[in-house]
C-alpha positions in Angstrom: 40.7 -44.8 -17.8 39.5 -41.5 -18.7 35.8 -40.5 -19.0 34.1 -40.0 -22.1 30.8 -38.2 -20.6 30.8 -35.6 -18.3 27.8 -35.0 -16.3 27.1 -31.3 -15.3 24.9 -30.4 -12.6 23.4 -26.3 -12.3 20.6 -24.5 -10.7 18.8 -25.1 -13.8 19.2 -28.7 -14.0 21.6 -31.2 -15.4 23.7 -31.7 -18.6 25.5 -34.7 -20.1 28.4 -33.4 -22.5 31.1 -35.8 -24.5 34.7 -34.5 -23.1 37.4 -34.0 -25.7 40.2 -33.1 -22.9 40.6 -35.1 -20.1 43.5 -34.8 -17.7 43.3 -36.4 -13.7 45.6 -34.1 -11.8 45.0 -31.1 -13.4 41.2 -31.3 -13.4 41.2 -30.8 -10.1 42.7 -27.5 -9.9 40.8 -24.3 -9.3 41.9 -22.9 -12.5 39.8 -25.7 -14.3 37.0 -25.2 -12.1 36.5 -21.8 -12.1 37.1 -22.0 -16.4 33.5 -24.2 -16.5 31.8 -21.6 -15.5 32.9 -19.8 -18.6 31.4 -20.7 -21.6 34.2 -20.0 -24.3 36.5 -22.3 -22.1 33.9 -24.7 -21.8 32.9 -25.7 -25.4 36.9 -26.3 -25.8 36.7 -29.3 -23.3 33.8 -30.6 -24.1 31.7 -31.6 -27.1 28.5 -29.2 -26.6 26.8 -30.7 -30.2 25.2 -27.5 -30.8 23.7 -27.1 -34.2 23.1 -23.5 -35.9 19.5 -22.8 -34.5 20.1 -24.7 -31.3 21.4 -21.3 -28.8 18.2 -19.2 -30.3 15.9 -22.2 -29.1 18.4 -21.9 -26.0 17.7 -18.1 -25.2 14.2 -18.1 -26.2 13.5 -20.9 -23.7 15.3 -19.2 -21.0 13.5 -15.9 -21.9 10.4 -17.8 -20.9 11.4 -19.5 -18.1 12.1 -16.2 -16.4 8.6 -14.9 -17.6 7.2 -17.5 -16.5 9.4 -16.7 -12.8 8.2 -13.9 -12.7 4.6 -13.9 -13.1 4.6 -17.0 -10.3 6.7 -14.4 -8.1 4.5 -14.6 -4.4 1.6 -16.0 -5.9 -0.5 -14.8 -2.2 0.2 -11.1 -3.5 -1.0 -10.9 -6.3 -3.3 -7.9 -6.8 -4.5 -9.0 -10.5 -7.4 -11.3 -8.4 -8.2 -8.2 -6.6 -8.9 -6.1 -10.0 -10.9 -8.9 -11.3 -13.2 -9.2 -7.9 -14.1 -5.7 -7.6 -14.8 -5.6 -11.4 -17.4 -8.8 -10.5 -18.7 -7.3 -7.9 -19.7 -3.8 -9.2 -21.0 -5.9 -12.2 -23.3 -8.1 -9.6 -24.5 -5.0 -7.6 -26.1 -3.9 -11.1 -27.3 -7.1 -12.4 -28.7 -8.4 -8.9 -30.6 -4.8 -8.8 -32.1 -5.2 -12.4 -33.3 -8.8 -11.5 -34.5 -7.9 -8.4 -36.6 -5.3 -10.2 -37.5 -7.8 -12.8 -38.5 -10.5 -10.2 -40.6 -7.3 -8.3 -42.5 -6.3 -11.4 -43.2 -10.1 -12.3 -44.5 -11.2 -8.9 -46.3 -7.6 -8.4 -49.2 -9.0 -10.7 -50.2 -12.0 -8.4 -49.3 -10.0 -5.1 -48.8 -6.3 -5.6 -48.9 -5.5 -1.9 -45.7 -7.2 -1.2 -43.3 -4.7 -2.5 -44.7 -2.1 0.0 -44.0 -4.7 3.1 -40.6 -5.9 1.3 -38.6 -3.0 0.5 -35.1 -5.2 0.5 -34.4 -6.7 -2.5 -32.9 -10.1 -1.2 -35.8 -10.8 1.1 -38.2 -9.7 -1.8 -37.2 -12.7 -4.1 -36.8 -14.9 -1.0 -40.2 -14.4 0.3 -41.6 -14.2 -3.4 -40.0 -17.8 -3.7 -41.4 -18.7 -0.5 -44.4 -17.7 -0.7 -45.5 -18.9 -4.5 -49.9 -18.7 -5.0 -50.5 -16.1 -1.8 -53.6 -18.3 -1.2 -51.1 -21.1 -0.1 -49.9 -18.6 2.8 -51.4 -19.4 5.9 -50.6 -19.1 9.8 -48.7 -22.8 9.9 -46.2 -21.0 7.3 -45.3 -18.0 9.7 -42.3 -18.8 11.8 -40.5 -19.5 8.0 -41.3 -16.2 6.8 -40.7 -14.0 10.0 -36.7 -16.0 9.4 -37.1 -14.7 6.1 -38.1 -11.2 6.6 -35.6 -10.5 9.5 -36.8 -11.9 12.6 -39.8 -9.7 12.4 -43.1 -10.8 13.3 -45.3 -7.7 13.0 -44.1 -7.9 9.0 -44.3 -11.7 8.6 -48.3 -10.8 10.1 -49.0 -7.8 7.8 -48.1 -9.9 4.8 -50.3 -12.8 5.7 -53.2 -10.2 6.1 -52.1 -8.9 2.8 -52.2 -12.2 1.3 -56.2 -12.7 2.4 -57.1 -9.2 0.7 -54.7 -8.9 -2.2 -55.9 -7.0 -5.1 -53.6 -9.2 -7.4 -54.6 -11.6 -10.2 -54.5 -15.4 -10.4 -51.4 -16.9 -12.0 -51.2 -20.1 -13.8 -49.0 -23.2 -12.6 -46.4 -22.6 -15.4 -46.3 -18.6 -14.8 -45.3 -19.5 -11.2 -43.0 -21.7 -11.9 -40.8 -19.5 -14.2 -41.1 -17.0 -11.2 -40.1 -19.2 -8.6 -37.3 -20.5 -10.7 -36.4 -16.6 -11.8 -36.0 -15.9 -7.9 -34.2 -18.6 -7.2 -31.8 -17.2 -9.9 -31.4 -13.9 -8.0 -31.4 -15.4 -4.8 -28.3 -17.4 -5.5 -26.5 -14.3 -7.1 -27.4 -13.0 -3.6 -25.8 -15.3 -1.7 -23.1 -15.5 -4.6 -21.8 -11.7 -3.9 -21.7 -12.3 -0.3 -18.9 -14.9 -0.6 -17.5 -12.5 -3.5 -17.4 -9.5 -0.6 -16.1 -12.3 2.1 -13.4 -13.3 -0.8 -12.4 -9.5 -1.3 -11.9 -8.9 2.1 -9.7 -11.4 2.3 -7.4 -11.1 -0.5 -7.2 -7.1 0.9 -5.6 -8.3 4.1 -3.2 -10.4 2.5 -2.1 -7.8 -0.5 -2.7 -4.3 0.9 -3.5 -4.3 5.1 -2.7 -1.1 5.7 -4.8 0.3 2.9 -7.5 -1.4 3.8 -7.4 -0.3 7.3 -7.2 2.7 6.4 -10.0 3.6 4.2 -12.1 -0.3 3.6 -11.4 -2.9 1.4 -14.0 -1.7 -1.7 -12.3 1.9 -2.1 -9.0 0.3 -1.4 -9.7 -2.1 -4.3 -11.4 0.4 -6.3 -8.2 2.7 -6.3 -5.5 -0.4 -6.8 -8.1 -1.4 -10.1 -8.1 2.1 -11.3 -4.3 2.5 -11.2 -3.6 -0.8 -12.9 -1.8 -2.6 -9.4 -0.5 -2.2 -6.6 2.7 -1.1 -7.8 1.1 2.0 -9.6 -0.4 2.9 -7.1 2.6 3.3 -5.4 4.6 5.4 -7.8 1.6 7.6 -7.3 2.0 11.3 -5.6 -0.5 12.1 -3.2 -1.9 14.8 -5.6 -3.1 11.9 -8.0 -4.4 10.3 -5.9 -6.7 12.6 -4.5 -8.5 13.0 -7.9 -8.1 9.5 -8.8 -11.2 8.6 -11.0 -12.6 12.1 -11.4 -10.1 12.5 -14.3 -13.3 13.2 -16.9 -13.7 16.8 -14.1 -10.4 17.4 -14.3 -10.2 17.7 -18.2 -13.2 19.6 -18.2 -12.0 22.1 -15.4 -8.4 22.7 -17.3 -10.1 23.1 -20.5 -12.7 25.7 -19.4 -10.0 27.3 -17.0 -13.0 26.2 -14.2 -12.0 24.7 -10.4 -10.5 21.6 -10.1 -12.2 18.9 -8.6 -11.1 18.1 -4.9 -11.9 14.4 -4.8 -12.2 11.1 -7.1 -13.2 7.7 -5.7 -12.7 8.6 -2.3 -15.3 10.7 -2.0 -17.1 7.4 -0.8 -15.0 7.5 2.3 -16.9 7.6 5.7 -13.7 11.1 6.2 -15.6 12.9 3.4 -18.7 12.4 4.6 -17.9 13.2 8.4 -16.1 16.2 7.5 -17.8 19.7 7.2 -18.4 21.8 4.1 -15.8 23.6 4.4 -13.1 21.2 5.2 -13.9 18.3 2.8 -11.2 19.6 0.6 -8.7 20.0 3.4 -9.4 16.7 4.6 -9.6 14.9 1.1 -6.3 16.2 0.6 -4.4 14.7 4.0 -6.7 11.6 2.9 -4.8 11.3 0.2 -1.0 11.7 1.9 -1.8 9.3 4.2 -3.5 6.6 1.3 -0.3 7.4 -0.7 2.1 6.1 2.6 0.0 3.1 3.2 0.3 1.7 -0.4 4.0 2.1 -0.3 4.0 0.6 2.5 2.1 -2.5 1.6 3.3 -2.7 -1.8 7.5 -2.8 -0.6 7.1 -4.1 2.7 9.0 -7.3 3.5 6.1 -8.2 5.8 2.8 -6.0 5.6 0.9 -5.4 8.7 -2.2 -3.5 9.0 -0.7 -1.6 11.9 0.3 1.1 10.0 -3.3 1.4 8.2 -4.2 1.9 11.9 -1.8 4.5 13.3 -2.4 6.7 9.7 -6.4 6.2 10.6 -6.3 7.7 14.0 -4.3 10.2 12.4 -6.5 10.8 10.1 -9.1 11.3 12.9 -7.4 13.5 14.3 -7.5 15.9 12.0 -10.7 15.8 11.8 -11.3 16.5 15.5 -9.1 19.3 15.1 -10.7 21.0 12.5 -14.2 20.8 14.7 -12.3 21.8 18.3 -8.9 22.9 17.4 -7.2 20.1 19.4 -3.8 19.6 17.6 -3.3 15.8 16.1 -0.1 14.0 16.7 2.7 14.2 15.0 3.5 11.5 12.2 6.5 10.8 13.1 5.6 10.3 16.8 3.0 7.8 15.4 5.0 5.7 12.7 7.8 5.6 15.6 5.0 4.2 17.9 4.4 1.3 15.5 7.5 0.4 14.9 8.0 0.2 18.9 5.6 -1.9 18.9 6.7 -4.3 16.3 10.2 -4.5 17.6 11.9 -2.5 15.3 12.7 0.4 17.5 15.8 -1.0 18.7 17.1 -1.7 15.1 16.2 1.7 13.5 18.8 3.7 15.7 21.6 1.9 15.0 21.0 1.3 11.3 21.8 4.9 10.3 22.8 4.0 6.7 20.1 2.1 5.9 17.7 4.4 6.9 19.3 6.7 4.5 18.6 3.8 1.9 15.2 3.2 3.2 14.4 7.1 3.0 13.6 6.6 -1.0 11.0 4.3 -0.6 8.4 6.8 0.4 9.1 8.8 -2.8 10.4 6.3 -5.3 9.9 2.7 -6.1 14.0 1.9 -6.9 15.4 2.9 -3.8 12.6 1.6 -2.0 12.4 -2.4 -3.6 16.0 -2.4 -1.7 14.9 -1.8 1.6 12.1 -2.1 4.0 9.0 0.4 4.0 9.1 0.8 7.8 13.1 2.2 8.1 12.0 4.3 5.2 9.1 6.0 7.4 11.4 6.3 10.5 13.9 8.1 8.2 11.1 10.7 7.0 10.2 10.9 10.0 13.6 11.7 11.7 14.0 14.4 8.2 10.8 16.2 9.2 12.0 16.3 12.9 15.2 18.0 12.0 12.9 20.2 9.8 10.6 21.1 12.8 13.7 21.7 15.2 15.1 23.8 12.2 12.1 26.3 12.1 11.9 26.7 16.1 15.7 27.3 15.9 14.9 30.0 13.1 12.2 31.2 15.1 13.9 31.8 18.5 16.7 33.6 15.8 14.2 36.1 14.5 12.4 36.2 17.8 15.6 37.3 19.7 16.4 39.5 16.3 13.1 41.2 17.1 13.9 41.8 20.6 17.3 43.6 20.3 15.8 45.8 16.9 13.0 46.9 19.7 15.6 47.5 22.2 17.3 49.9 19.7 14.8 51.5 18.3 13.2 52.5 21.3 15.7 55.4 22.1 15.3 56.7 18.1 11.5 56.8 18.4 11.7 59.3 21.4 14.4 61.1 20.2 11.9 61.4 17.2 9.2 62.8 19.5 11.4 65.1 21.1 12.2 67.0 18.0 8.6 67.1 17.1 8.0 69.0 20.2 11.3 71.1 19.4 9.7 72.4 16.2 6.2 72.4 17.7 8.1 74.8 20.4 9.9 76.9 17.8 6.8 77.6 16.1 4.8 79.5 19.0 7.9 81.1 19.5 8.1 82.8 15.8 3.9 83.0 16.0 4.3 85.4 19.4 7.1 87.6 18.0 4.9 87.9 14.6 1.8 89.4 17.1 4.4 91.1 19.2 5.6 93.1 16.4 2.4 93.5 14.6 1.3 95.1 18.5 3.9 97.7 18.2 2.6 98.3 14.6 6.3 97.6 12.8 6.2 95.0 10.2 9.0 93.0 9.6 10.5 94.9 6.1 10.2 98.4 7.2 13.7 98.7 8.4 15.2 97.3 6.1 13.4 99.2 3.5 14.0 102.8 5.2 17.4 102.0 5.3 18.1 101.0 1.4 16.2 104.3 0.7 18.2 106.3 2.8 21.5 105.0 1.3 19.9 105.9 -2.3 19.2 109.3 -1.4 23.0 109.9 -0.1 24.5 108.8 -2.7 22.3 111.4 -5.3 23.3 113.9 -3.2 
C-alpha cells in the first residue's frame, strides 16, 4: 500500500507533507534522493499546502532564527557585559565619591574631627555608621573600630580621644538615624563596586587575556567600550589606537595646524608613567603596536591564552630598559616563537607553510584572519620580518663590500691627485726664479721681441 504522508526530517526540524507520487523501487534511488533536497523537485511529489503569504512568514522566521543564532554565538565571549561593567563602574566611582562627601559633610556637624583621622572614604562611612552619638564611643568599642580603621590601633585611640573633646553639636535621634541609614547606603555601594571590579576582572580573562595582561583589565575595558567591541578594536591600526579617546585633541590640533596628541586612554598605563619625558611618546607608540597584536589575538583566536599578553609585556619592558641603559630588547619574533614553543605549536608551524600564508592576514585584516588561527598568523609575521632583517644585513654586507673596493680604487686617484699638485706647485718656483733671474740681468721679457719688430720696420723703409 502506498503512503499517503511523508514524514521529513532536517537540521531544522521535522515536516509531515501529503505525497502525490509514490513509486517503491524507484524511491530508493539516489536520483530521488538527491531531488528532495531540491525544492522545485520537491513540491512536485508532494503536497506542500502553501498558501500565498505562507513562504514570506517562511523567510521572515528563518531571518530570525539566524539573528537570533547569532547573537547566542559563544555566549562566554561576549564583550557587550564588558561595555556595560566598566560604564557601571566609572558611574559608581562618581556617585560613591559624592555620597561619601555628602555622608562627610552630614556627620561633620556632630563630629567634625573625624574627617581629619578618616581620610578614606569607605572607612569614613563605616566608622560614621559605627560610631553613631560620639558620646556612645568608649574603650569596650575599640577592638571593632581598630578592624574598621585598618588594623590600626594608634587611630582607633586618637578617635576615641577625639570623641571625649569634640567641638561638634548634639544631634537628635531622628537626625542620626537618617545618617546611619545614609552610610549604610554608601557602605553597600562600597562593597557593591568591589564585586563589580572582581566581576570585570573576570569577564577580562575570559574575553580578552592577552589584553589584559598586557596593560589591566580597566584600560583594557576602557579601550574595547570606546571602540564599540572587541571586534573594532581589532580592525584598529596601531596609530588609532594610540590616540584612542583623545579624539576632542586631535580635532583641535588638525584644525589649528597645532601638535598632535601622543596618547588617549592609555595614558593611565603604569608604561607612561615609568617612562621618561622624553620617551613617553616613543613608548606610547610601541604601546600601542603591541595592544593592537594582543586584541587580534584575543578577538580571532580559537583558544585565547594570556601568554601572549605576557611575552608582548616583557617586551614592552624591554624597551623601556633600553631607552634608560641602551640594552637592546628581544626580538618579536624570537618572543611570539617562544610562546608558541611553549604551547605546543612549534612543531605544527613548520610544516604548515600554506597556512601560515593564510594565517599572515590576521594581523592586518579581520577576513583573512576569522579563517585561521591568531598564533600561525604571528609566526608568519614573524618569519616576514626575519626575511626582512636577513634582507637588510645581506644589503648591508653588499654596500659594505661596495665601499671597500670604491676605497681600494680610489686610493691610487687621490695620490695621483696630490702628485700633480706638487707638479704645478714645482712648475711655479720654476717660472718665479727665471722671472728674478731675468729681472737680475736687467732684460725684461718683451725687449727682444720688440727690438726685433723694429728693426725689421726700419729695413723695409729703407
Amino acid at each position: 500500500m502506498a503512503p499517503t504522508h511523508i514524514l521529513l526530517e532536517t537540521a531544522g526540524g521535522y515536516g509531515v507533507f501529503e505525497s502525490r507520487l509514490y513509486e517503491e523501487i524507484g524511491s530508493r534511488t539516489a536520483e530521488v534522493q538527491n531531488s528532495i533536497n531540491d525544492f522545485q523537485k520537491f513540491q512536485k511529489m508532494v503536497s506542500l499546502g502553501l498558501e500565498a503569504g505562507d513562504m514570506v512568514k517562511a523567510q521572515l522566521g528563518l531571518g530570525h532564527s539566524y539573528s537570533r543564532a547569532k547573537i547566542k554565538f559563544n555566549v562566554n565571549r561576549s564583550d557587550n557585559m564588558i561595555i556595560q561593567a566598566i560604564a557601571l563602574l566609572d558611574q559608581l566611582d562618581k556617585d560613591v565619591n559624592t555620597f561619601a562627601m555628602r555622608v562627610r559633610e552630614w556627620y561633620g556637624y556632630h563630629f567634625p574631627e573625624l574627617v581629619r583621622l578618616v581620610p578614606d572614604n569607605h572607612q569614613y562611612a563605616r566608622a560614621a555608621k559605627f560610631i553613631g552619638a560620639k558620646t556612645t564611643l568608649t574603650e569596650e568599642k575599640l577592638p571593632d573600630l581598630v578592624t574598621i580603621v585598618g588594623d590600626d590601633e594608634v587611630v582607633a585611640k586618637n578617635i576615641l580621644d577625639a570623641s571625649r573633646t569634640s567641638m561638634g553639636g548634639e544631634l537628635s535621634d531622628i537626625d542620626m538615624l537618617n545618617i546611619s541609614m545614609f552610610a549604610e547606603r554608601v557602605i553597600s555601594l562600597a562593597e557593591y563596586r568591589k564585586n563589580l571590579v572582581g566581576y570585570l576582572s573576570e569577564k577580562m580573562n575570559q574575553v580578552a587575556p592577552s589584553l589584559t595582561a598586557l596593560i589591566g583589565e580597566r584600560i583594557g575595558a576602557r579601550l574595547i567600550s570606546h571602540a564599540g567591541s572587541l571586534t573594532n578594536l581589532s580592525k584598529y591600526p596601531a596609530s588609532t589606537v594610540q590616540i584612542l579617546g583623545a579624539e576632542k585633541a586631535l580635532f583641535r590640533a588638525l584644525k589649528t595646524k597645532g601638535n598632535t596628541p601622543k596618547y588617549g586612554l592609555i595614558y593611565h598605563s603604569t608604561f607612561i608613567g615609568k617612562a621618561g619625558p622624553k620617551f613617553k611618546g616613543r613608548i606610547s607608540r610601541f604601546l600601542a603596536n603591541k595592544l593592537s597584536i594582543a586584541s587580534r589575538i584575543d578577538c580571532f583566536s580559537d583558544n585565547p591564552t594570556p601568554k601572549y599578553g605576557d611575552a608582548l609585556r616583557a617586551q614592552v619592558e624591554e624597551r623601556l630598559t633600553f631607552f634608560e641603559t641602551g640594552v637592546p630588547p628581544q626580538k618579536n619574533a624570537d618572543a611570539m616563537r617562544k610562546v608558541l614553543d611553549a604551547l605546543g605549536d612549534g612543531s605544527d608551524s613548520d610544516s604548515g607553510s600554506d597556512d601560515e600564508d593564510k594565517m599572515a592576514g590576521v594581523v592586518t585584516t579581520a577576513k583573512a584572519v576569522s579563517k585561521s588561527s591568531a598564533a600561525g598568523a604571528l609566526v608568519e609575521t614573524a618569519n616576514t620580518k626575519l626575511g626582512k632583517s636577513k634582507d637588510k644585513d645581506g644589503k648591508r654586507k653588499r654596500k659594505s663590500e661596495v665601499e671597500d673596493a670604491m676605497e681600494v680604487d680610489e686610493e691610487p686617484v687621490k695620490k695621483k691627485s696630490k702628485k700633480s699638485k706638487e707638479d704645478k706647485g714645482e712648475r711655479s718656483e720654476e717660472k718665479k726664479k727665471e722671472k728674478k733671474r731675468e729681472k737680475e740681468k736687467g732684460v725684461d721679457a718683451f725687449d727682444e721681441p720688440v727690438r726685433a719688430n723694429f728693426s725689421l720696420v726700419w729695413n723695409l723703409n729703407n
